[in-house]
N, C-alpha and C positions, 0 to 999 in steps of 0.2 A: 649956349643954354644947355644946361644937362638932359635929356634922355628920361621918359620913365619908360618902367620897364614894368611887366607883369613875368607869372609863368604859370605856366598851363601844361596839364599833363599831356604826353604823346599820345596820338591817336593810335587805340587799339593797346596802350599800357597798363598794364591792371597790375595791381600792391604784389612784389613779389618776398617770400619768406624765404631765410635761411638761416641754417642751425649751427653753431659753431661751440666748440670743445677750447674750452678757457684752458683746459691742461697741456696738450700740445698741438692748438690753433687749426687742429684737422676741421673741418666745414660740411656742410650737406649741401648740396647741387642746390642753387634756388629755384622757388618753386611757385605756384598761385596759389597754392594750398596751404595753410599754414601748417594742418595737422601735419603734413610731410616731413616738414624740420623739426616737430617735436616730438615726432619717431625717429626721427634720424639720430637726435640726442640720446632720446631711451636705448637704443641701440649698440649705439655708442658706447654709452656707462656700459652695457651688457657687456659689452667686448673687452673694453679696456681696465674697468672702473673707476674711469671719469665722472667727478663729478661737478664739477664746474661746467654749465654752459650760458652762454647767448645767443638769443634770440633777436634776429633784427626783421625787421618789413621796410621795403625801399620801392620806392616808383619812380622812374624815367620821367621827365619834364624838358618842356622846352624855354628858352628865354626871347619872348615877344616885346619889341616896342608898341604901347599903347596909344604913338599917337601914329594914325595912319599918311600923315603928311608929311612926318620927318621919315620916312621909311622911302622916298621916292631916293633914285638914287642909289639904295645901299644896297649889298647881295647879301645873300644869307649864309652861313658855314654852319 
C-alpha cells in the first residue's frame, strides 16, 4: 500500500530572497529580506547595466509520512 506523505517547513526556516542577473547569471547572496535582492539587482544594473533580473523566494521543507504507524521501523535521511 502506498505511503502518504505531507511536507512541512524546517524548524527555524523562514522564506529566503535571492537576486539574480538574467544577463550573465551573477546572483546576490540569499537573504530573509527580500529588500536585500532587490538592492542587489539595482546595484547590479548600476555596475554593469544589466537589465534583466529574477527574483526568486524559496523555503527549506521537510518530507513527513502522515501516518504514524507505518513510520515504525523506518530511519530517517
Amino acid at each position: 500500500m502506498p505511503l502518504e506523505w505531507t511536507l512541512a517547513a524546517m524548524p527555524g526556516s523562514v522564506v529566503r530572497h535571492v537576486g539574480k542577473c538574467l544577463g550573465c547569471s551573477d546572483h546576490s547572496v540569499d537573504s530573509a529580506d527580500p529588500d536585500a535582492a532587490q538592492l542587489w539587482c539595482l546595484r547590479h544594473a548600476g555596475l554593469t547595466g544589466h537589465r534583466g533580473f529574477e527574483l526568486s523566494a524559496f523555503q527549506f521543507f521537510s518530507a513527513e509520512i502522515t501516518d504514524p504507524a507505518a513510520v515504525e521501523g523506518r530511519t530517517s535521511t
